[in-house]
C-alpha positions in Angstrom: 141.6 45.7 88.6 141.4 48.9 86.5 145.0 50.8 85.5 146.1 52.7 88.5 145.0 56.7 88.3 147.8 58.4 89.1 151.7 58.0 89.4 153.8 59.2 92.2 157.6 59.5 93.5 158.6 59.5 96.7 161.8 58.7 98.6 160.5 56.4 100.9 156.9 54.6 101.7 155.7 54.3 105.3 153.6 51.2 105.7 151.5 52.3 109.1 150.7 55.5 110.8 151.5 54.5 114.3 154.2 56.0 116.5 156.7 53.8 115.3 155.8 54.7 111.3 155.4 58.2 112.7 159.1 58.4 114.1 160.5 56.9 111.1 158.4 59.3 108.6 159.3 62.1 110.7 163.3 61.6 111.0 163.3 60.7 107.0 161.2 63.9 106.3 163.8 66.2 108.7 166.6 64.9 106.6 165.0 66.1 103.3 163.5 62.8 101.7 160.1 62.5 100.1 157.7 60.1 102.8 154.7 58.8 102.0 152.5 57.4 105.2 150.2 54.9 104.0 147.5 54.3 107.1 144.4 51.7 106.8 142.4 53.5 109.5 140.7 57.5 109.3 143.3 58.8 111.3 147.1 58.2 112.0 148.2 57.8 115.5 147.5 54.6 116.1 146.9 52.6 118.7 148.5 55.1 121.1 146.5 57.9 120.4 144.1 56.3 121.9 145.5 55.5 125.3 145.3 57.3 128.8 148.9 57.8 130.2 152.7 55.6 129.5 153.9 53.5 131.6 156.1 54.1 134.6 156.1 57.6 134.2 152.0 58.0 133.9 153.0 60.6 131.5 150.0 61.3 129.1 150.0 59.5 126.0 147.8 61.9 123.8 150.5 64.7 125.2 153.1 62.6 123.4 151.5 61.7 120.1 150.0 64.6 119.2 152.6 66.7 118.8 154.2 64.0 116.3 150.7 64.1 114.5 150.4 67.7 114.3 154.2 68.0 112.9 153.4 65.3 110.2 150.2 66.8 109.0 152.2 70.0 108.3 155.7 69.0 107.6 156.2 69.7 103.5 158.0 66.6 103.0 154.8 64.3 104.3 152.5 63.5 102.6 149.5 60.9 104.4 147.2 58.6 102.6 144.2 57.5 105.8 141.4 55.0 104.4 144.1 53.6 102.1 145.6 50.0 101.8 149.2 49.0 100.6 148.2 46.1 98.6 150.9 45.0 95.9 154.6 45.8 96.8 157.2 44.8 93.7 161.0 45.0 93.8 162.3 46.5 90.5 166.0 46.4 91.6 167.9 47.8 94.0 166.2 51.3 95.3 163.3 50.9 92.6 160.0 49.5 94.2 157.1 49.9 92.7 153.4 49.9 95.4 149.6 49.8 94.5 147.4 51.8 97.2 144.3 51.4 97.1 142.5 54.4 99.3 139.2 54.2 100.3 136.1 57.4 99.8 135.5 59.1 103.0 133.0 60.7 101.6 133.9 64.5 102.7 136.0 66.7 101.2 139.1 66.5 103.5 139.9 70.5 102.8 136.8 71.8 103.3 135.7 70.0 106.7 135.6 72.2 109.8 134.9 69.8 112.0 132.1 71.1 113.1 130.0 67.6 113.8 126.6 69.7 112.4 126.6 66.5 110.2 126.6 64.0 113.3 124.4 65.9 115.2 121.6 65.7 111.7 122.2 61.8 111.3 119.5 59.7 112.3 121.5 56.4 112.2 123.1 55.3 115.5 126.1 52.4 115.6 128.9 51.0 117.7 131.6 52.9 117.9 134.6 51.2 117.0 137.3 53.8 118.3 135.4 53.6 121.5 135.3 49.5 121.3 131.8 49.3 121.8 131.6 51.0 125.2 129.1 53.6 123.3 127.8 54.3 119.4 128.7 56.5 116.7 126.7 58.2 113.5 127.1 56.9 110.4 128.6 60.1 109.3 131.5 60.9 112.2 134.6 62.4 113.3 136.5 59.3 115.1 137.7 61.2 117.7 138.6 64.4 118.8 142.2 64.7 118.4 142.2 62.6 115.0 144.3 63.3 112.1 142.6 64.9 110.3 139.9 65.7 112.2 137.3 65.7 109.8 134.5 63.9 109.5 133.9 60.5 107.4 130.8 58.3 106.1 130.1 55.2 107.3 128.7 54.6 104.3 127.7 50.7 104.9 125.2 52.2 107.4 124.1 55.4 105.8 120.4 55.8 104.8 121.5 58.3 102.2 118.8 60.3 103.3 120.3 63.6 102.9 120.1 64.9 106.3 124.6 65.5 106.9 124.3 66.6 103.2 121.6 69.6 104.6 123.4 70.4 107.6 126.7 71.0 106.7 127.9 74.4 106.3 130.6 74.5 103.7 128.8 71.5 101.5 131.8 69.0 101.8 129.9 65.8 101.9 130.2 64.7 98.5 129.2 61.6 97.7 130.4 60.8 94.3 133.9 60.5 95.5 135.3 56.5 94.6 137.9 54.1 94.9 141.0 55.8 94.1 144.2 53.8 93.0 147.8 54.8 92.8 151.0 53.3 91.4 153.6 54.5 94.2 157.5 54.1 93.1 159.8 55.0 96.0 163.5 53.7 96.6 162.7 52.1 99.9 159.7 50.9 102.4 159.5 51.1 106.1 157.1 48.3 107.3 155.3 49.8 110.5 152.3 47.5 110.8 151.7 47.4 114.4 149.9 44.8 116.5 146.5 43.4 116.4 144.7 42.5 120.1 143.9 39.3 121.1 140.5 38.4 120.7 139.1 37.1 124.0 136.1 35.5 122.7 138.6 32.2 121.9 138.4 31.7 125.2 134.8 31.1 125.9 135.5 30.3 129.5 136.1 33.8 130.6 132.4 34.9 129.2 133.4 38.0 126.8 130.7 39.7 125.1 128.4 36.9 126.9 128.9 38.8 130.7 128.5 42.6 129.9 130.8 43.5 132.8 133.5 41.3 131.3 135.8 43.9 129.3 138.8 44.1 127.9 142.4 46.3 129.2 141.6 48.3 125.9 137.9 49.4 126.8 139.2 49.7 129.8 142.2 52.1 128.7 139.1 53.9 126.8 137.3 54.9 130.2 140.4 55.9 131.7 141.6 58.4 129.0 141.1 61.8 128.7 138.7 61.5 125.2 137.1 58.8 127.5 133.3 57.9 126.1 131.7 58.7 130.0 132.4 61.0 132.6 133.6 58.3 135.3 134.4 54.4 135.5 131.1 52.7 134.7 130.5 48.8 134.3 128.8 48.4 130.7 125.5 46.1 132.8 124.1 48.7 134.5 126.0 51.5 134.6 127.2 51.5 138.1 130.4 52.4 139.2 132.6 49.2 140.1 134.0 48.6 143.5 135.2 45.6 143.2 137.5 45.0 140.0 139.8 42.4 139.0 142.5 42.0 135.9 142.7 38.4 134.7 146.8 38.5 133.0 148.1 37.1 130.6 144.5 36.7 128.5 145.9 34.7 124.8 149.5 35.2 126.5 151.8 32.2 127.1 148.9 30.2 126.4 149.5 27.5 123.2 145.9 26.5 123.3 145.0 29.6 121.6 147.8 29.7 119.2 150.2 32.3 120.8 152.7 31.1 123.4 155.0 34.1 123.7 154.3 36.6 126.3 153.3 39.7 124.6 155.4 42.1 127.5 153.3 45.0 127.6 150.2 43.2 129.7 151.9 43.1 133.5 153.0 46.7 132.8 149.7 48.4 131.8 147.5 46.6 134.0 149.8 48.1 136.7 149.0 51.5 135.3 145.6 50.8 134.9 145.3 49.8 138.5 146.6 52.3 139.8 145.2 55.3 137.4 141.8 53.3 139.2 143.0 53.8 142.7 142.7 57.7 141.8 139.6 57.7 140.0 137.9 54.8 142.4 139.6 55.6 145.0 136.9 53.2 147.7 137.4 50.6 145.3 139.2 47.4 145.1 141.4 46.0 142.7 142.7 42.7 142.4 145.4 41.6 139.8 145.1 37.6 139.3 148.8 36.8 137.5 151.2 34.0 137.1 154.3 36.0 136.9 155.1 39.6 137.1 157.5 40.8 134.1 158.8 44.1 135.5 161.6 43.5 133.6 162.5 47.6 132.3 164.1 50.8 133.5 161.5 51.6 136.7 159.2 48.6 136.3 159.6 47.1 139.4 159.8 50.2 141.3 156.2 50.8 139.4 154.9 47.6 140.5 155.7 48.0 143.9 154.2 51.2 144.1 151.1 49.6 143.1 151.0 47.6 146.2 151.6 50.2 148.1 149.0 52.1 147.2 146.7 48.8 147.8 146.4 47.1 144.7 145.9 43.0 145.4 148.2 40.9 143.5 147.0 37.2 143.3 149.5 34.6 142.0 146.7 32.0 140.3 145.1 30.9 137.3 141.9 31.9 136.6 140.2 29.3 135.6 136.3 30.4 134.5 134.0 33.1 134.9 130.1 33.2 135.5 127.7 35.9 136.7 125.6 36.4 139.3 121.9 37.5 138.8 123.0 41.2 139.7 126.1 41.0 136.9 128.4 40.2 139.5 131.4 37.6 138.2 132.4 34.5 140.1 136.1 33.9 139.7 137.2 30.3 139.7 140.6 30.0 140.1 143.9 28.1 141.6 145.4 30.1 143.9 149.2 29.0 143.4 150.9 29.4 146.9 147.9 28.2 148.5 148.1 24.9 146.3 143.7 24.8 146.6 141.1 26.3 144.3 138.8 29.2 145.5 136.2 31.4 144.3 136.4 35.3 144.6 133.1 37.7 143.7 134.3 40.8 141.8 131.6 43.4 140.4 134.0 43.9 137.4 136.2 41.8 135.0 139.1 43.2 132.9 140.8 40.9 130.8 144.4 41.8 130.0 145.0 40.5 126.5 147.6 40.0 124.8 149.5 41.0 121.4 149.0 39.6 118.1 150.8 40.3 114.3 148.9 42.0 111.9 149.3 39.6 109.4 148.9 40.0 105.9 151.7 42.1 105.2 154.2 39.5 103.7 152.1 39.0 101.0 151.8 42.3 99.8 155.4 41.6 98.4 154.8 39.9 95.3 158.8 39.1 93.8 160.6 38.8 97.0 159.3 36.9 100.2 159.6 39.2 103.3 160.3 36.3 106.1 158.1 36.3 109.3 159.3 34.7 112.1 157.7 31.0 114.1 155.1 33.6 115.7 154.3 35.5 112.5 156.3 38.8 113.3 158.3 40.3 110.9 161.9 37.8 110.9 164.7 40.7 111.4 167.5 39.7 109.5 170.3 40.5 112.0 168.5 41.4 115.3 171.9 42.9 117.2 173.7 44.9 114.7 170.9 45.9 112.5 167.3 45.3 114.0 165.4 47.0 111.3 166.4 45.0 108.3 164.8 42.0 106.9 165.1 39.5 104.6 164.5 41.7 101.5 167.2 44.8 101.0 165.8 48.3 101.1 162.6 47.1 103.1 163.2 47.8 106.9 160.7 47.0 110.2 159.6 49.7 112.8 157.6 48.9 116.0 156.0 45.9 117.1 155.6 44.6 113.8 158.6 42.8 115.0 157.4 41.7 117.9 155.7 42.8 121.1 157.1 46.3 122.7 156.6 48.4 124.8 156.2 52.4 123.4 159.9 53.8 123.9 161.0 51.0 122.7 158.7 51.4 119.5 160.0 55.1 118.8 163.4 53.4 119.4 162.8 50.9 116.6 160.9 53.7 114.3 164.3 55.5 114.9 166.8 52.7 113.7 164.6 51.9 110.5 164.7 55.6 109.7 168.7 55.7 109.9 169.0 52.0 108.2 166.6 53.8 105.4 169.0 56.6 105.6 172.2 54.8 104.7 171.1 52.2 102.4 169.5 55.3 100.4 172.9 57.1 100.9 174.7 54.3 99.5 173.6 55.1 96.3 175.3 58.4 96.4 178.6 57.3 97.0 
C-alpha cells in the first residue's frame, strides 16, 4: 500500500457512527477534545436511524437520532469520515496510537450536493436497495435515505454505466469522478470501539425458506415498512403486493440455537417483535398476528407491562417451535410446528412470515490492532475487562467499547454504554494531566 496522504491529530478516534459511537463522540466533543468518527457506511446513524419507533415507549426512533446526527455534523470539535474503514490500529505507548483509514470515493463533491436527487431521477440503471433490504431498488447514483448524514448523494459506482446522464443533470456539477482512494495516518491518544452488530442471516436455516418464499421476511424489512421513511405507502407482502392479514413472527431466528453457531439469546428479538406487532395492529388493524416463541424475555423497566398490552390488544402468542415453512400455490406459508403446552404437532396457514433474527458481532475489529490483541469474548463480542466497575474497558489500556459491540442490547442501554466509554476516555486522558 502506497504512504498514507495526509496526517492528522485528534484527541480521540470513534470506531462506528451508531448511537452508541454517537454518544461517546458527542460527550468527548462537549468536553473540548478533538473526535474523529470513522463510519464504513454513507451515512452515520446506524442501524437506528433506520427503525420505526423504541421499545416500550413507541417513541419514534428517527425523532431520537436525528437530533444527535444533526449536532455531530455541526459541532466544531467532530469531525466524520462516511465511506471510510479503520484498517490498521498501532499502540505507540501509552496515549500515542497511531490508525490507517482508508475512505472510500463517493463520487460527489460532499460540499456542493444539494440533495436535490436531479441525478437519481437522470440514471438509467436500477438496483436493490440496500438501506431498504431489498423491499425496493435504488439508482446507481443515490441519496441512501432521506434523513442521512450527509444527505448527499453517492455513486454506486460498481453499477454505473458512466454514461454521463447524473453528470448532465446536476445543477451545481458536483459529480466528479476523478476523486480516489484516499488514505490517512490518524494519531489520537485514545480509541472508542463502537462497532455495532451484524443480523443474523436467515438463509442458514434453509428450513424456514428465506429469499426462496417471497412472503418470508425478515423483523428488519419488516421494521423498514413500518417506519416513517418506509419504501411503500402501507404493509404489503413482497409476492404480490397484497396487504397481509394473516402474519406471524417465528422468535428467536439464529437465537439460542447452537446449530447455527450462536447460542446466546440476542435480547432485543421478544421486545421488538412486541412493538412490531402491535405498531401492526394500528396499521392492519383487521389483521391477525400470531407470535410463535419459546420464552418471553420481558426482562426491563416496562417490558412486561408492554407484552401484556400486546395481548390485550389481540396479539396471539404461541409457545412452539417452528419447525419448517412451505408455501401454498397463492404464497401462502404452512407453518409446521410443536405446539409446547399441547405436547402435538400442528400446522397453521399464515399469508405472511416475519422471522425475528437475532444479533451477531461484527467481527473483524480485533484484528485491526496490530501490537496489542484486543480480547473477544467465547461469542466473539468485545471481552470487557472488568464488566462491574468499569464496563467500557478492554484488554488493551486507552481502547474502550461502546454499544453492542459488547454484546447484545437494547438502545438505552447502548447510549448508556456510549456514555461510560466517553467518561473512561475522559479520565484515562486526564490522567495524563495530573
Amino acid at each position: 500500500m502506497s504512504e498514507p496522504n495526509k496526517i492528522l491529530e485528534y484527541d480521540v478516534l470513534v470506531v462506528g457512527g451508531g448511537i452508541a459511537g454517537s454518544e461517546s463522540a458527542l460527550n468527548l466533543a462537549n468536553l473540548g477534545y478533538k473526535v474523529l468518527i470513522v463510519e464504513k457506511d454513507l451515512s452515520i446513524g446506524g442501524k437506528m436511524i433506520l427503525l420505526s419507533k423504541v421499545f416500550p415507549t413507541l417513541d419514534c426512533a428517527a425523532c431520537i437520532t436525528t437530533p444527535k446526527v444533526s449536532e455531530i455534523a455541526r459541532h466544531p470539535d467532530i469531525t466524520v469520515f462516511t465511506g471510510a474503514e479503520t484498517t490498521k490500529i498501532s499502540k505507540i505507548e501509552e496515549r500515542k496510537f497511531e490508525a490507517l483509514v482508508v475512505q472510500q470515493p463517493r463520487y460527489v463533491d460532499v460540499d456542493a450536493c444539494t440533495g436535490c436527487q436531479l441525478c437519481e431521477e437522470a440514471c438509467p440503471v436500477s438496483v436493490t436497495d440496500e438501506y431498504q433490504y431489498g423491499l425496493v431498488g435504488r439508482k446507481a447514483v443515490y441519496i441512501p435515505f432521506s434523513i442521512a448524514s450527509p444527505r448527499a448523494a453517492a455513486v454506486d459506482i460498481e453499477n454505473c454505466t458512466l454514461c454521463g446522464a447524473c453528470e448532465r443533470a446536476c445543477p451545481p456539477n458536483c459529480i466528479d469522478f476523478t476523486q480516489t482512494e484516499k488514505e490517512y495516518l490518524i494519531k489520537v491518544k485514545s480509541v472508542v470501539v463502537a462497532t455495532g452488530f451484524t443480523l443474523f442471516d436467515p438463509l442458514k436455516i434453509p428450513r424456514y425458506g428465506y429469499d426462496k418464499f417471497k412472503n418470508v421476511i425478515t423483523s428488519m424489512q419488516m421494521e423498514r415498512q413500518l417506519a416513517p421513511t418506509r419504501p411503500y405507502n402501507t404493509i404489503l407482502r413482497p409476492g404480490d403486493g397484497k396487504m397481509p392479514d394473516n402474519i406471524a413472527y417465528v422468535l428467536c431466528t439464529g437465537s439460542r440455537d447452537k446449530s447455527v453457531g450462536n447460542p446466546i439469546c440476542s435480547q432485543i428479538c421478544c421486545m421488538y417483535s412486541i412493538k412490531q406487532a402491535q405498531l401492526l395492529m394500528g396499521a392492519l388493524p383487521m389483521a391477525d398476528v400470531t407470535v410463535y416463541y419459546l420464552h418471553i424475555r420481558a426482562f426491563g423497566k416496562g417490558f412486561n407491562e408492554f407484552y401484556a398490552q400486546a395481548q390485550d390488544m389481540g396479539v396471539e402468542f404461541m409457545k412452539g417451535k417452528v419447525g419448517k415453512i412451505t408455501e401454498k400455490e397463492n404464497g401462502n406459508l404452512i407453518l409446521r410446528y410443536e405446539d409446547i403446552e399441547a405436547g402435538k404437532v400442528k400446522e397453521a396457514e399464515h399469508d405472511m412470515v416475519v422471522l425475528s433474527v437475532g444479533v451477531l458481532p461484527n467481527l473483524g475489529i480485533s484484528d485491526v490492532f496490530d501490537n496489542k490483541r484486543l480480547e473477544l469474548d467465547p461469542f466473539n463480542f468485545i471481552n470487557q475487562s472488568d464488566i462491574l466497575a468499569s464496563p467500557a474497558k478492554t484488554s488493551i489500556e486507552g481502547v474502550f467499547v461502546a454499544g453492542t459491540a459488547t454484546g447484545p442490547m437494547d438502545i438505552p442501554d447502548s447510549i448508556l454504554s456510549g456514555g461510560a466509554a466517553s467518561a473512561e476516555t475522559t479520565s484515562y486522558l486526564r490522567r495524563s494531566q495530573l
